[in-house]
C-alpha positions in Angstrom: 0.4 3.7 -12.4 0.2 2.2 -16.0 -3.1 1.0 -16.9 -0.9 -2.4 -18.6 -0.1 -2.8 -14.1 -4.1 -2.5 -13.1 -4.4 -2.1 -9.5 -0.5 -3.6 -8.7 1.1 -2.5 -5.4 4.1 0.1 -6.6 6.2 -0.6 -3.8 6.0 -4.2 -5.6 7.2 -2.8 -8.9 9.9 -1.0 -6.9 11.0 -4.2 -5.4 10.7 -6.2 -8.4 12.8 -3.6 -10.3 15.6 -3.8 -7.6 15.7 -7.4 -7.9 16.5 -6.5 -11.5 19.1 -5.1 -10.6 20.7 -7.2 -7.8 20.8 -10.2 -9.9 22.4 -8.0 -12.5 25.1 -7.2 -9.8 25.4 -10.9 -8.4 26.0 -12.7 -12.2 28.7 -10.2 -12.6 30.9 -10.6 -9.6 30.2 -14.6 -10.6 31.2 -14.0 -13.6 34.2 -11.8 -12.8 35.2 -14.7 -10.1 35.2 -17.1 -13.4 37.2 -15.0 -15.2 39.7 -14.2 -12.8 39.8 -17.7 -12.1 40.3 -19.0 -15.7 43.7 -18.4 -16.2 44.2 -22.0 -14.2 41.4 -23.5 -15.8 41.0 -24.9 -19.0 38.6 -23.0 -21.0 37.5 -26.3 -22.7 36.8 -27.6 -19.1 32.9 -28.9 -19.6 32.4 -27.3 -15.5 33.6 -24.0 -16.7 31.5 -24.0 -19.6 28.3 -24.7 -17.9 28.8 -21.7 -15.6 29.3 -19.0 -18.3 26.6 -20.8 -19.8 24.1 -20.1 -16.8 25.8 -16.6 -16.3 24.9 -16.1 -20.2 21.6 -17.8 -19.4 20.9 -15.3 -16.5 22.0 -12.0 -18.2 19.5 -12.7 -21.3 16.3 -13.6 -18.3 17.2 -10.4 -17.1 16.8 -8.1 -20.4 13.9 -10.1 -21.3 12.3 -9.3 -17.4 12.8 -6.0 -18.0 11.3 -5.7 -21.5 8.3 -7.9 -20.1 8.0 -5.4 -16.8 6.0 -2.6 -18.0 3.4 -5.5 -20.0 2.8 -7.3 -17.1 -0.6 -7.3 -15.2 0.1 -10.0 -12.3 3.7 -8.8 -10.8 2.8 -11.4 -8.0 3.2 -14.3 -10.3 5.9 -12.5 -11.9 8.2 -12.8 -9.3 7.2 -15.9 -8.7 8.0 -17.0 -11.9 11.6 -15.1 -12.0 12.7 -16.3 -8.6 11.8 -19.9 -9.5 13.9 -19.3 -12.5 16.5 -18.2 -10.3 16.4 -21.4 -8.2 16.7 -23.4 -11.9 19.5 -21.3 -12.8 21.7 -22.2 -9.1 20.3 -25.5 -9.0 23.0 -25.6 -12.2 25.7 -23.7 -10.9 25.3 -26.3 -7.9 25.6 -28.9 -10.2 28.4 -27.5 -12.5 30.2 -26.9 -9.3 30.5 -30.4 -7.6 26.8 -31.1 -6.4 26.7 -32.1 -2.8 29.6 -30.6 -2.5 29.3 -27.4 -4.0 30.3 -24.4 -1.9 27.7 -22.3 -3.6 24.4 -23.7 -1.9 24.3 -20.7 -0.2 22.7 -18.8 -3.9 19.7 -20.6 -2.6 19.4 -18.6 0.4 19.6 -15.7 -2.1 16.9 -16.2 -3.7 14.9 -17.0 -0.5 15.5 -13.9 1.0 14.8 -12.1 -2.0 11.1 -13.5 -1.6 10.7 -13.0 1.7 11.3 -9.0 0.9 9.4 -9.1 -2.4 6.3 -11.5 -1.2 6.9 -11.5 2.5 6.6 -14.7 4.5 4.6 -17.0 2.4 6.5 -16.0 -0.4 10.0 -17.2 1.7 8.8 -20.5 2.6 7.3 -21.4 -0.8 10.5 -20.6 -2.4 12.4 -22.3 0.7 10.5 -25.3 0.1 11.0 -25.3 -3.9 15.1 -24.8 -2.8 15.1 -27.9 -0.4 13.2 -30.2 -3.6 15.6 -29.1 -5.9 18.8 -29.8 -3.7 17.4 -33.0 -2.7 16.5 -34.2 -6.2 20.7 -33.4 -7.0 21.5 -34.5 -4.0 19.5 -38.1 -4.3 20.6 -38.1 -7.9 24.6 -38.2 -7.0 24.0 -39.8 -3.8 22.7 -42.8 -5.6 24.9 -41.9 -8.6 22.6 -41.7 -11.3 23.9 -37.9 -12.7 27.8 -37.1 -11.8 28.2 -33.4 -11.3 31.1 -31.4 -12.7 33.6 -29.7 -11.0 35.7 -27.0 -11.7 39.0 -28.6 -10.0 39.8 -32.0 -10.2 37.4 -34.1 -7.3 37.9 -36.5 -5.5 36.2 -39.9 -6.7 34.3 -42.1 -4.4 30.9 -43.2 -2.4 29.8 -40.7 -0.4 28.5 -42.4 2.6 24.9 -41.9 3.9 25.9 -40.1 7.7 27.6 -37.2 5.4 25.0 -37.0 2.8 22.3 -37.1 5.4 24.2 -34.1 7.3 24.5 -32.0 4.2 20.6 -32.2 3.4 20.0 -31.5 7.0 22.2 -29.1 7.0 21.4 -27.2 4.1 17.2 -27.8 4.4 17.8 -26.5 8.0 19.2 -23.1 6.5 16.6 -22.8 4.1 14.2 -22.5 6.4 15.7 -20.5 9.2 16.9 -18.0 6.7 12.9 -18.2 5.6 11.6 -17.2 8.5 13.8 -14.8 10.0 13.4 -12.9 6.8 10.3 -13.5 6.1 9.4 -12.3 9.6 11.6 -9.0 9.4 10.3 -8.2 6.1 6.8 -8.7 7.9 7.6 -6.0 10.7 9.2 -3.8 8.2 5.7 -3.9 6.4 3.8 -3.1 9.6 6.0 -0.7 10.5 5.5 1.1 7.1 2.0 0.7 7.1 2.1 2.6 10.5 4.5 5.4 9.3 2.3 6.0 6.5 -1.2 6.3 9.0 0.5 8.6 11.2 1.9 11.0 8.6 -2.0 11.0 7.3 -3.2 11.5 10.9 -0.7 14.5 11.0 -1.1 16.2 7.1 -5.3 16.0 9.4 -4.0 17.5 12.4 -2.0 20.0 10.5 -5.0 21.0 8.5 -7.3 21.2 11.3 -5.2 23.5 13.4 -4.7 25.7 10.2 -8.4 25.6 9.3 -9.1 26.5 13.0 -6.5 29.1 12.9 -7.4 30.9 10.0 -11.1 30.4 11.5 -10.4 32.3 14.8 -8.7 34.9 12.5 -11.7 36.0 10.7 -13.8 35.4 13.9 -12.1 38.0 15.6 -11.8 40.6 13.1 -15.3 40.5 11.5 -17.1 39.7 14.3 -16.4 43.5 15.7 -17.3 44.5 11.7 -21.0 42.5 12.0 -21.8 44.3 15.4 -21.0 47.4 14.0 -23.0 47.0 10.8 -26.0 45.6 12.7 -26.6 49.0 14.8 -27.4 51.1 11.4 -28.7 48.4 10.2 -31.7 48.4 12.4 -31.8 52.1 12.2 -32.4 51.9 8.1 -34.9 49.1 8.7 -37.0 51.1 11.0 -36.9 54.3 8.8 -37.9 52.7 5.9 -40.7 50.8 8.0 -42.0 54.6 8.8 -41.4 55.9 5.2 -43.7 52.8 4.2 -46.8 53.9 6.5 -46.7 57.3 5.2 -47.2 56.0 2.2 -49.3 55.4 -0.1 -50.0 51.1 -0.6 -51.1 51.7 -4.4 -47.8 54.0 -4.9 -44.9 53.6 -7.3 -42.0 53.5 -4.6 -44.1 50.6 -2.4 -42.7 47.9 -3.9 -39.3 49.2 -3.7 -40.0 49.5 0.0 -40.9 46.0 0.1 -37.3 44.8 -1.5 -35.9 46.9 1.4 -37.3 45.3 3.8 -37.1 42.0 2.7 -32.8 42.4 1.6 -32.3 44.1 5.5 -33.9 41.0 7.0 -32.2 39.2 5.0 -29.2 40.8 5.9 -29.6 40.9 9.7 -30.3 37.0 9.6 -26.5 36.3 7.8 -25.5 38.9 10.4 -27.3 36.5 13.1 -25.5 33.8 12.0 -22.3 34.9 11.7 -22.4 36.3 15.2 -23.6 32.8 16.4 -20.4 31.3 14.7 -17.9 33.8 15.3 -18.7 33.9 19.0 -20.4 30.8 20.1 -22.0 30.4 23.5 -20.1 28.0 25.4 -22.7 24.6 25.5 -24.7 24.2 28.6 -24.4 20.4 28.8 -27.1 18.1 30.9 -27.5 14.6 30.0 -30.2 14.5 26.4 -31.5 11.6 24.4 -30.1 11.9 21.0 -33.1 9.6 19.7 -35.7 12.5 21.3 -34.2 15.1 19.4 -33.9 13.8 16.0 -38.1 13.1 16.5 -38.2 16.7 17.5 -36.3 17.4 14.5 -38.9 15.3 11.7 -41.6 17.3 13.2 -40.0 20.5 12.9 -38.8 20.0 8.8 -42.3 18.6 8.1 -43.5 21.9 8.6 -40.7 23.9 7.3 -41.4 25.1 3.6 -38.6 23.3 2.4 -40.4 20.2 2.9 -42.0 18.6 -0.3 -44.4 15.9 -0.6 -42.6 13.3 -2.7 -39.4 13.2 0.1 -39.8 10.2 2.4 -38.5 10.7 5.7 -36.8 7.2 7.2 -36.0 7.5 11.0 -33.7 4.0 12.0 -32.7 4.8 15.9 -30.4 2.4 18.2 -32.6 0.3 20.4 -30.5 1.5 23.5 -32.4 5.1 24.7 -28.9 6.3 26.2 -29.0 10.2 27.8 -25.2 11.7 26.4 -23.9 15.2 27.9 -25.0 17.8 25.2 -26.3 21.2 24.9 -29.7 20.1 23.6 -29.9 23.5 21.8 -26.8 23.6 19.6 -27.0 19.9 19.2 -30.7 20.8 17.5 -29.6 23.6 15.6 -27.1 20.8 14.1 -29.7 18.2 13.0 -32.1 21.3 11.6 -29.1 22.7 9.8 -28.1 19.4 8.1 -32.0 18.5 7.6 -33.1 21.6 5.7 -29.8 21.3 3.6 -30.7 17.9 2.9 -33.6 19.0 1.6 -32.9 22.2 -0.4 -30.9 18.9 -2.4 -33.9 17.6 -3.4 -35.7 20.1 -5.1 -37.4 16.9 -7.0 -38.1 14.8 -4.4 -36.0 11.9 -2.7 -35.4 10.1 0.4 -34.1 12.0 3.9 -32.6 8.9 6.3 -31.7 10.0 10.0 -30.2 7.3 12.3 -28.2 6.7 15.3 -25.8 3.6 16.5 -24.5 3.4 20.1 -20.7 2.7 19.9 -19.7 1.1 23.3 -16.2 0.2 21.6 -15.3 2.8 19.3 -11.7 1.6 18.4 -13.5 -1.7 17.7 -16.6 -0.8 16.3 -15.8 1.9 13.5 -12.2 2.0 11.0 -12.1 5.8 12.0 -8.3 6.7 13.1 -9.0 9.0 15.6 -11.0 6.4 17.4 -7.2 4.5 18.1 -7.2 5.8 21.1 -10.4 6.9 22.5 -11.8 4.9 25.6 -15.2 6.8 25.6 -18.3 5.5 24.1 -19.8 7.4 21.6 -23.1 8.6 19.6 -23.4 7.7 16.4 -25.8 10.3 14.2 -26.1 9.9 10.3 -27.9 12.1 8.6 -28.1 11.4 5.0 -30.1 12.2 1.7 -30.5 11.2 -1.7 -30.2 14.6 -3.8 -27.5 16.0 -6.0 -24.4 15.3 -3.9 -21.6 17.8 -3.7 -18.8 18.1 -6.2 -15.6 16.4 -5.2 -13.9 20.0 -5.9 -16.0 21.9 -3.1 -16.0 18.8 -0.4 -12.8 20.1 1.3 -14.2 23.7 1.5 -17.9 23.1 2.6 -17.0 24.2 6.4 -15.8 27.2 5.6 -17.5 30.4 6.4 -19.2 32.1 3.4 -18.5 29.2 1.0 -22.0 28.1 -0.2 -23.0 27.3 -3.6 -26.6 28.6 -3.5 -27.9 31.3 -4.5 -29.3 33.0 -1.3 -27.3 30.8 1.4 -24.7 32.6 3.8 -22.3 29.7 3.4 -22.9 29.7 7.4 -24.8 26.9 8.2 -21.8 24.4 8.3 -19.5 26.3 9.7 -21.7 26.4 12.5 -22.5 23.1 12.7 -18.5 22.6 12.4 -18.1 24.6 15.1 -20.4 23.3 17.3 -19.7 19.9 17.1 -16.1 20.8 17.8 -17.3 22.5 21.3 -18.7 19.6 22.3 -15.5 17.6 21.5 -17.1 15.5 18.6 -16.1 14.7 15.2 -18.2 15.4 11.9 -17.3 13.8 8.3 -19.3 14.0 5.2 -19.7 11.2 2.3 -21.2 12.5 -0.9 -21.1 11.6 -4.7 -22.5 14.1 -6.9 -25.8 13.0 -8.6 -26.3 9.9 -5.3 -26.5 11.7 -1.9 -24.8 13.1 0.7 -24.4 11.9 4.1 -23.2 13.8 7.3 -21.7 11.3 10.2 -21.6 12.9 13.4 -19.8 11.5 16.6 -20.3 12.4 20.4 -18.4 11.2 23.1 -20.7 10.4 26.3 -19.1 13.9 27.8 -16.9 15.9 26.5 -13.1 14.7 27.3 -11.0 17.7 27.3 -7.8 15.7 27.1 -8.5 15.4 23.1 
């Protein structure tokens, strides 16, 4: 959107735009009534000339709306201000058209529904209310006959008694605010239906991306999972010839070295190969019931000793009071939290601060703003597992579950797609925050056991 708009709704600017345009259409059937009728009218007739007047009036608003549009930063008060104008402009017409008597109170209900569409309900009955002042102030005015209205044709003279001009105010403030809220309350559902169109479509553009991301996942799990086994056999076979060549050698020889890089590239090797075999055909888990809080303590101790721990990286552990036992494989489940932990800190290669906690969810659909929690009755785990290093770029974020898609220099680009994938056997959900330069944070969710209907 324009910057001139700031953060303005565009369905507003569509509205506002089409209101525009309705007037446009409204002042010229009004105007082509006047004409058509002014063959029996005398153009010097003072009624007449008010109207074409106001339908002057109205057509010059409108141009100057339009040139105003695209400077304007509030559009809220904007259409405010032009249906207001509107109410001005057939608070005239009223008047050039026999006041109380006027057959053209309806315009008011115009304008009335116009906001209930453009600023939904409170937007109706403000401008209902500023209808039912401004026909009361003409109507008071001629009632106690103070201003004479005009009229086209000639009128008939007289008192009108207080019965009929109490009736017509009734009658016409009734209106007002019936037509108020029914529109205001259909332009409500409208909204809320809308506003559920749109979430579904999103939850389906997910769906549809999940099922082709698990699709095109099975696809390469099947074909180069065959591939890895193969390449693993001779892959031993080199590694334990060149372990023989090695002892026959010399350890102050030229080629030892060499040897050495051997070694270390076909472990190296048969580890991705590991992996990738552990991805591409998963165990199915072996669930018993677990404490989540238990394993992320086994999991400090473990990264404390890794070699990727440093020093200057302070390790916060923040764990739901409630010690509740979930349905896991306690295995996978710790492969998970080492996976995300050692990435966590290969992202602070300067030191930082690793946070691991856990929240018990008793009423997911209440407790989190996640839409696949709509309709889950389960309770559910709560793991974060965040850090305060480089982030990942916004461009790599979609791809980072991906099998092979790593940005390091010696990573497999396997450890997430495992973690993806195990998460997903145990029927739970996995999302990542990050901003490059702040942190990175990994939200996992478990359900208590694993609900196949999902």
């Amino acid at each position: 959107m324009a910057q001139t708009i700031y953060h303005q709704d565009k369905d507003l600017l569509f509205k506002i735009k089409v209101l525009l345009a309705f007037r446009v259409i409204i002042i010229t059937v009004f105007m082509g009534g006047a004409f058509l009728a002014s063959p029996r009218i005398e153009l010097h007739n003072p009624s007449f000339q008010g109207i074409i007047s106001l339908i002057i009036l109205t057509y010059l608003s409108t141009i100057a709306y339009s040139l105003a549009l695209k400077k304007i930063r509030n559009l809220y008060l904007f259409s405010y201000l032009q249906i207001l104008g509107d109410l001005l402009i057939e608070t005239g017409i009223i008047y050039f058209t026999g006041g109380i008597e006027s057959p053209f109170s309806f315009l008011y209900t115009l304008s009335i529904i116009a906001a209930s569409i453009i600023i939904y309900r409170p937007g109706g009955y403000f401008i209902a209310s500023m209808a039912t002042i401004l026909y009361g102030l003409i109507a008071n005015l001629e009632f106690y006959q103070i201003i004479t209205p005009l009229a086209i044709s000639q009128r008939v003279t007289g008192i009108i008694s207080a019965e009929y001009f109490l009736f017509k105010i009734f009658l016409n403030i009734s209106a007002f605010f019936l037509i108020a809220f029914l529109s205001g309350y259909l332009a409500q559902s409208l909204k809320r239906t809308g506003r559920e169109l749109v979430e579904k479509k999103i939850d389906l553009i997910e769906m549809e991306e999940q099922v082709r991301r698990a699709d095109r996942l099975a696809a390469i799990g099947r074909i180069a999972a065959g591939m890895a086994h193969e390449i693993r056999n001779p892959l031993a076979s080199i590694s334990g010839s060149i372990q023989l060549l090695k002892e026959e050698m010399s350890p102050d020889g030229p080629y030892q070295k060499l040897m050495d890089i051997v070694l270390t590239e076909t472990d190296r090797l048969d580890r991705i190969i590991t992996d990738f075999l552990t991805y591409a055909r998963p165990a199915p888990p072996h669930l018993q019931p677990c404490n989540i809080n238990n394993l992320l303590k086994e999991t400090i101790a473990l990264i404390m000793n890794s070699p990727y721990y440093l020093p200057q990286i302070a390790i916060e552990l923040s764990l739901d009071k409630k010690e509740t036992e979930i349905l896991i494989d306690p295995n996978q489940i710790r492969q998970v939290f080492w996976n995300l932990s050692i990435n966590a800190l290969q992202a602070m290669p300067s030191g930082g601060s690793l946070r691991l906690s856990t929240r018990w969810l008793e009423k997911p659909w209440k407790d989190t703003d996640k839409k696949w929690h709509k309709n889950l009755n389960l309770p559910l785990a709560e793991i974060i597992i965040a850090d305060t290093g480089i982030g990942i770029p916004s461009q790599d974020k979609p791809r980072i579950f991906e099998p092979f898609f790593t940005t390091k220099d010696n990573g497999s680009g396997l450890g997430l797609a495992i973690v993806y994938r195990i998460i997903e056997e145990h029927r739970g959900y996995i999302e990542v925050d990050s901003k490059e330069g702040e942190g990175t944070s990994f939200h996992i969710w478990l359900p208590t056991y694993p609900d196949n209907s999902k």
